[in-house]
C-alpha positions as CSV (number, residue, x, y, z in Angstrom):
1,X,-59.2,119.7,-0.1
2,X,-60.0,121.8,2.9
3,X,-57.8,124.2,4.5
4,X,-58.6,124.7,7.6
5,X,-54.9,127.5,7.7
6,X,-57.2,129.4,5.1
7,X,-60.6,129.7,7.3
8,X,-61.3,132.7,9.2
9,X,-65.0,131.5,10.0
10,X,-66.1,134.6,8.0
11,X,-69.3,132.5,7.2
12,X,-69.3,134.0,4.0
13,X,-69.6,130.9,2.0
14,X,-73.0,130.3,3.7
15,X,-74.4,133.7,4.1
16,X,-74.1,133.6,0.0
17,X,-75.2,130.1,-0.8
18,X,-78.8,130.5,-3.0
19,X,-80.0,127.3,-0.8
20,X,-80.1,128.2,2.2
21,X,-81.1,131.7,3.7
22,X,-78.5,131.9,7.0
23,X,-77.7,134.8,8.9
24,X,-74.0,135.8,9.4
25,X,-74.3,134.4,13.4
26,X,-75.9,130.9,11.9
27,X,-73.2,131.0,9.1
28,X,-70.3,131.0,11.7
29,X,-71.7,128.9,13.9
30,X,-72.3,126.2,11.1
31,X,-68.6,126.0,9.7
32,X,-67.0,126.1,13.0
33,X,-69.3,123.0,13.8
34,X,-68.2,121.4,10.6
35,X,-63.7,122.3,11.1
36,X,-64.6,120.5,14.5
37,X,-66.1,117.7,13.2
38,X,-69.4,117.6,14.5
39,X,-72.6,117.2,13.0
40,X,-74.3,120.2,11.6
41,X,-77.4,121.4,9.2
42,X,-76.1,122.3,6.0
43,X,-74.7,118.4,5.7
44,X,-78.3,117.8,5.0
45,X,-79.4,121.2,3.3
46,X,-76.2,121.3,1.0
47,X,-77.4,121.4,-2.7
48,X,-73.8,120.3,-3.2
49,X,-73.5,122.5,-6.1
50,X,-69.6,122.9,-5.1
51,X,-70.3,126.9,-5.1
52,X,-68.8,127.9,-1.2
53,X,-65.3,126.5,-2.6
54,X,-65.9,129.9,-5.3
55,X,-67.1,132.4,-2.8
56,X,-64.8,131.6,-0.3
57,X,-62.0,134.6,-1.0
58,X,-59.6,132.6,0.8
59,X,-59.2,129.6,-0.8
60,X,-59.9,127.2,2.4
61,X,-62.9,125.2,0.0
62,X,-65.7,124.5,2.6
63,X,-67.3,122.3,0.3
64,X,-64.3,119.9,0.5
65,X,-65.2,119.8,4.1
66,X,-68.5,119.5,3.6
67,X,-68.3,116.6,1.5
68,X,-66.3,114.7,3.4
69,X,-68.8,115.2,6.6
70,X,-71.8,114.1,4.4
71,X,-69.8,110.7,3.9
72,X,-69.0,110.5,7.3
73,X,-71.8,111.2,9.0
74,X,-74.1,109.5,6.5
75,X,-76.2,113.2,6.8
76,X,-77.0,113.2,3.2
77,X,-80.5,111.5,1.5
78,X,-80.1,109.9,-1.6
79,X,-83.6,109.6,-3.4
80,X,-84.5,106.1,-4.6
81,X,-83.0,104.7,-7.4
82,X,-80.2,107.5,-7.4
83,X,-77.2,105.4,-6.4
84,X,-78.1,102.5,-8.2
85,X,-77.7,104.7,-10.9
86,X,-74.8,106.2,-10.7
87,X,-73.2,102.6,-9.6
88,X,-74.3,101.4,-13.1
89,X,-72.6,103.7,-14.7
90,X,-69.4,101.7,-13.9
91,X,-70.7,99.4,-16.5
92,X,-71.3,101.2,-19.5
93,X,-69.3,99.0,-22.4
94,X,-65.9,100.6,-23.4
95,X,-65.3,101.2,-26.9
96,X,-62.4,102.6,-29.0
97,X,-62.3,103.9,-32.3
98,X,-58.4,104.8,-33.6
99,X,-57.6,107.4,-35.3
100,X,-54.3,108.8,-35.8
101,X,-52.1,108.2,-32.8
102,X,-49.8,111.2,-33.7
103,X,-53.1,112.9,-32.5
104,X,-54.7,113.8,-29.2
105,X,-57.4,111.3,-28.2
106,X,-61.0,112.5,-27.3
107,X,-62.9,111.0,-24.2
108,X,-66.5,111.0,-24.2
109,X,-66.6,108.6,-20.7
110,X,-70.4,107.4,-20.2
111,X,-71.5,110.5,-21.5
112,X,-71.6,109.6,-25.1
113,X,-74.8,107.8,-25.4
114,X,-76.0,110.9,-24.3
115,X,-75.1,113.1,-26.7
116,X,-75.9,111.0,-30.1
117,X,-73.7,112.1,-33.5
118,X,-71.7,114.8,-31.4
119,X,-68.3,113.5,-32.5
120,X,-69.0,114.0,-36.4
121,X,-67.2,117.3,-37.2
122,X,-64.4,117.8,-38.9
123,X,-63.2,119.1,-36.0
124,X,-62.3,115.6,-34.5
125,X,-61.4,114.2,-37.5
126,X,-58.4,111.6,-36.9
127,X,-58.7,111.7,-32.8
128,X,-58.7,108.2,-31.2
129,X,-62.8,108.4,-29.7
130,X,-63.8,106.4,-26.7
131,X,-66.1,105.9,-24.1
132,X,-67.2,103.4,-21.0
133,X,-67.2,102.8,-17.5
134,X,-63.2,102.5,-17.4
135,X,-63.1,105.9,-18.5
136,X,-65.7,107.5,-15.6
137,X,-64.5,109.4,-13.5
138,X,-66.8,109.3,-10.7
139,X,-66.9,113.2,-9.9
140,X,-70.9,112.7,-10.2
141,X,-70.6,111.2,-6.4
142,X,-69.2,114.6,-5.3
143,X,-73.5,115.4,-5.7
144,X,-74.2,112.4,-2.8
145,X,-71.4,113.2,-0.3
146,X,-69.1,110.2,-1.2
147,X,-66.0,111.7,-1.8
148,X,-64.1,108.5,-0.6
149,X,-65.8,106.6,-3.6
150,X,-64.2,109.2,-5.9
151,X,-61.3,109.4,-4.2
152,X,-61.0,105.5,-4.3
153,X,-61.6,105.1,-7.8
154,X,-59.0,108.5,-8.9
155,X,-55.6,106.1,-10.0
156,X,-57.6,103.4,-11.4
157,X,-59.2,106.1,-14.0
158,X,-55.9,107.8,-14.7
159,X,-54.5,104.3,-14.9
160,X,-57.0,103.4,-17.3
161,X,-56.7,106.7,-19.5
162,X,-52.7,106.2,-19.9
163,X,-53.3,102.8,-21.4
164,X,-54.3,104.8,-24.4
165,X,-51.1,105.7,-25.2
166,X,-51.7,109.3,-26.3
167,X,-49.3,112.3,-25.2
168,X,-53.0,114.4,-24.9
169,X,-56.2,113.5,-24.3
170,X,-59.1,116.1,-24.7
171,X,-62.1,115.7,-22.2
172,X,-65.8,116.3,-23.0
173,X,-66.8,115.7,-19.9
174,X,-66.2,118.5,-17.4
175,X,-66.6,115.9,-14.3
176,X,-63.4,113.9,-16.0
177,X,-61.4,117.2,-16.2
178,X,-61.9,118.4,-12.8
179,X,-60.6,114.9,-12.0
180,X,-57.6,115.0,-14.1
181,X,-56.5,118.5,-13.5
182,X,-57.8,119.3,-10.2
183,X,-58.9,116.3,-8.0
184,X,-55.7,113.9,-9.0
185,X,-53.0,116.0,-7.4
186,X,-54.9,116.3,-4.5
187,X,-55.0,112.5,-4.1
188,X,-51.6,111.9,-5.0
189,X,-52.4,110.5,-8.4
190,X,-50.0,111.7,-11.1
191,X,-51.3,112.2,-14.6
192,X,-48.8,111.3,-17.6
193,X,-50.2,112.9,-20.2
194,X,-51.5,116.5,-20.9
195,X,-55.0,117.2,-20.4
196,X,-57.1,119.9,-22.8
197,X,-60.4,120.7,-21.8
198,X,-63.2,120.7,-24.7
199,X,-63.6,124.4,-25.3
200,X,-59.9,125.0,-24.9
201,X,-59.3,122.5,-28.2
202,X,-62.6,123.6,-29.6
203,X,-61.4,127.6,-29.4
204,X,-57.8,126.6,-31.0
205,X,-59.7,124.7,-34.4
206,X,-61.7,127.4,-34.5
207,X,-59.3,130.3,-34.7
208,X,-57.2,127.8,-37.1
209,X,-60.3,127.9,-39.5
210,X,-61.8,131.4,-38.6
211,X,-61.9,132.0,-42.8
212,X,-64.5,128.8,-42.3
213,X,-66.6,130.8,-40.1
214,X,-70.3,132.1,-39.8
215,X,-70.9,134.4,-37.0
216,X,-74.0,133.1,-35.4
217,X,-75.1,136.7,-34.2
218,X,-77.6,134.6,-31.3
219,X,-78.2,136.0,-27.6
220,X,-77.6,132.7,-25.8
221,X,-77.7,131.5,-22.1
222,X,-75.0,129.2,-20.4
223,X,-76.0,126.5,-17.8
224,X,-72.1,126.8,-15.7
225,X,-71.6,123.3,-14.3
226,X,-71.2,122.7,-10.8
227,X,-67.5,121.2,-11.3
228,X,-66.4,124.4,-12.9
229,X,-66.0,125.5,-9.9
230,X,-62.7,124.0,-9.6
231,X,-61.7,125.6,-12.8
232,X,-63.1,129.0,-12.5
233,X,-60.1,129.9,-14.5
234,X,-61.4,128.6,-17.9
235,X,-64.3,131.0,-17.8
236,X,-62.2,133.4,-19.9
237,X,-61.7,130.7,-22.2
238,X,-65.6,130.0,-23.1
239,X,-66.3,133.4,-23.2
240,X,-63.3,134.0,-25.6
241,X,-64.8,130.8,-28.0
242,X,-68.2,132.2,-27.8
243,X,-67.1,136.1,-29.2
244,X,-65.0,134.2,-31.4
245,X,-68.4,132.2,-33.2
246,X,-70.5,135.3,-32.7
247,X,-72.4,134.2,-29.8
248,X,-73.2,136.8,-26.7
249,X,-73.6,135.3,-23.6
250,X,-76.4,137.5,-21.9
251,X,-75.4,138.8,-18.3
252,X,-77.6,137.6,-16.2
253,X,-78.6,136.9,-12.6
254,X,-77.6,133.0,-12.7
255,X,-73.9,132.7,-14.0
256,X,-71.1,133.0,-13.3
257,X,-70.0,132.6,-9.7
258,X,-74.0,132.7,-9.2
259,X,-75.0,130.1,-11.4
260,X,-77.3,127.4,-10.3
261,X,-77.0,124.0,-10.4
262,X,-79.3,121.7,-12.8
263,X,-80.4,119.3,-10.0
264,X,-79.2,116.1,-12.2
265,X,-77.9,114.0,-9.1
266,X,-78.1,114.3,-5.5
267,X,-81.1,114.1,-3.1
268,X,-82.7,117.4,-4.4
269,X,-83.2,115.5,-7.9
270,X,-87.0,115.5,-7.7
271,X,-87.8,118.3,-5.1
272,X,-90.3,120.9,-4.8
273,X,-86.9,123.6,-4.3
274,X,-85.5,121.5,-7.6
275,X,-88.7,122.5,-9.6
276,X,-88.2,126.2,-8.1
277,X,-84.9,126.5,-9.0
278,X,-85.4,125.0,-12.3
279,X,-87.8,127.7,-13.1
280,X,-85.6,130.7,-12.1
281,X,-82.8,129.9,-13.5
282,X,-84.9,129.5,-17.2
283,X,-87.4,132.3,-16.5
284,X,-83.9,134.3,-15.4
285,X,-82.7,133.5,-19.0
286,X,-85.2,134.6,-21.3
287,X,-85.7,137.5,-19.2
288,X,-82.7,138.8,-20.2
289,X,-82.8,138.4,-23.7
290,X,-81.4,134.8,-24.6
291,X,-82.5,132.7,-27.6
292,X,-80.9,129.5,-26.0
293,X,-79.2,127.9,-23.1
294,X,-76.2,126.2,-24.2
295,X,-74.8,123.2,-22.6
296,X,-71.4,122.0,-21.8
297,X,-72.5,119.0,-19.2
298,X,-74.0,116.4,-20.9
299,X,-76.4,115.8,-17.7
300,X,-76.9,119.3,-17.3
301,X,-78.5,119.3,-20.9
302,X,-80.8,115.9,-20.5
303,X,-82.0,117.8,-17.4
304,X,-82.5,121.1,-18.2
305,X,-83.6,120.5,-22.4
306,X,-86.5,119.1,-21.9
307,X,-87.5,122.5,-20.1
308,X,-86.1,124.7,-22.3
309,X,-88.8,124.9,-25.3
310,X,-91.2,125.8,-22.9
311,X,-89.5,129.3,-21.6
312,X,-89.0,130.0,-25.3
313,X,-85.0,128.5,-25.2
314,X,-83.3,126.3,-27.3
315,X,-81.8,123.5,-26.3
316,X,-77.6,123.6,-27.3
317,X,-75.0,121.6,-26.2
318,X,-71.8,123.7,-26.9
319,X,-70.4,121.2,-29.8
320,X,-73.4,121.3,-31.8
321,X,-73.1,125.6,-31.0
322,X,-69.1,125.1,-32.7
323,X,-70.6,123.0,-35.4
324,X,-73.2,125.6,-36.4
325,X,-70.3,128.3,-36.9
326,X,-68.6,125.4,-39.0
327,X,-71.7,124.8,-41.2
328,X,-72.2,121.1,-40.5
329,X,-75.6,121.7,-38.5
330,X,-78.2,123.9,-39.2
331,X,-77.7,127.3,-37.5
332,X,-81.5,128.5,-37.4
333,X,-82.7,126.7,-34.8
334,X,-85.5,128.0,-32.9
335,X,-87.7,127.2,-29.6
């Protein structure tokens, strides 16, 4: 949510955003058109990568702001066929598969056609598994300026969750999370059961079964998701997990706090400035050294994958990375 107590009109979320080139003057001008309500260019040039709500020092999260103006003013352009899309999503069958309900239970939401045979490691083994459109969390709409749709739709999906049953609930899907430990409180939507992220529970197996270990010794890229940016405290975490299975994430120009975004949804999907960024952010990556880009998004993979091969990458979403230092997949993958 946007704090208006918090914003100094610095303009230094906009001066950094990699979208737009503004001068310090244009910056200012821009947010104080947005805290008054009025119309103003970056509703229409906003990538809505979620990245201002990071830079801003302050903690005042422009992009909240921004958001809700898009919705407003109807300033953002949805490319054919995107909406529709994401509205079908809603539909996407449920399904449950129980497994020992002393255990957490695993959400894979409507991401789990997408990522075929991820849920076969031992390190699920016994967790109640589901997915479907009762379990989406509609973060995704955050990338279209309809925050009121997610906003709308935030008890129903913790409603729907705590039908479950389960004291925890780990979440694949980083969208979901965001939701559940970010986004509810702010729409005063309580959540009755604990929430682990996926490379939180991942890190804890792992260091449970180190002596089960192979360090993969592998130079690897990672695509940040946008939502991270509401968690930017769980970077520690990933990088903990990936020292942990051997795996050095190279520093490079496009993560962290300067990651870029994959270009999945919103009305940049098939732009000329998507196809640019697409192409910095995996010439960025082999530049400095990586093998692979690994994957925590599910959409974020099925965008960027496909590219990959052809920069010299690997394609790996970060279960399949865990299961390699487990043994269960092959570990030599190469580009």
């Amino acid at each position: 949510m946007f704090d208006a107590s918090k914003c100094d009109k610095c303009g230094d979320c906009l001066v950094r955003c990699q979208y737009v080139d503004y001068t310090r003057e244009m910056a200012v001008k821009e947010i104080t058109a947005l805290i008054e309500g009025k119309y103003a260019g970056i509703l229409v040039e906003c990538n809505t990568c979620m990245a201002c709500n990071e830079y801003c020092q302050k903690g005042a999260n422009p992009f909240d702001l921004i958001c809700q103006l898009q919705g407003e003013k109807r300033a953002i352009l949805v490319p054919p066929g995107t909406l529709k899309q994401l509205d079908s999503l809603s539909a996407v069958p449920n399904k449950i598969i129980e497994g020992d309900p002393n255990k957490p239970a695993l959400s894979l939401c409507i991401v789990g056609d997408l990522l075929p045979g991820i849920t076969e490691s031992q390190m699920f083994d016994g967790l109640t598994i589901f997915k479907g459109g009762d379990y989406y969390s509609k973060i995704a709409y955050l990338h279209v300026g309809m925050e009121n749709t997610v906003r709308d739709n935030a008890q129903r999906f913790v409603d729907n969750l705590a039908k479950l049953g389960r004291k925890e609930i780990v979440i694949v899907h980083e969208d979901c999370y965001i939701m559940l430990a970010s986004k509810a409180s702010e729409y005063g939507v309580e959540v009755p059961f604990k929430v682990i992220h996926i490379v939180e529970y991942m890190l804890n197996y792992l260091k449970e079964h180190e002596s089960s270990l192979t360090k993969l010794d592998r130079k690897i890229a990672y695509q940040r998701p946008c939502a991270s940016r509401y968690v930017s405290e769980k970077e520690p975490v990933l990088d903990e997990l990936f020292q942990l299975i051997g795996v050095h994430r190279v520093p490079r120009r496009y993560d962290r706090e300067d990651a870029l975004c994959c270009h999945a949804t919103g009305y940049h999907a098939e732009s000329e400035r998507s196809a640019r960024n697409r192409d910095m952010n995996l010439t960025d990556a082999r530049a400095h050294g990586a093998e692979a880009m690994v994957f925590l998004c599910p959409l974020c993979n099925m965008s960027l994958a496909p590219y990959c091969k052809g920069y010299g990458l690997a394609p790996i979403f970060i279960i399949d990375l865990c299961r390699m230092a487990l043994g269960e997949v092959p570990s030599s993958t190469r580009p």
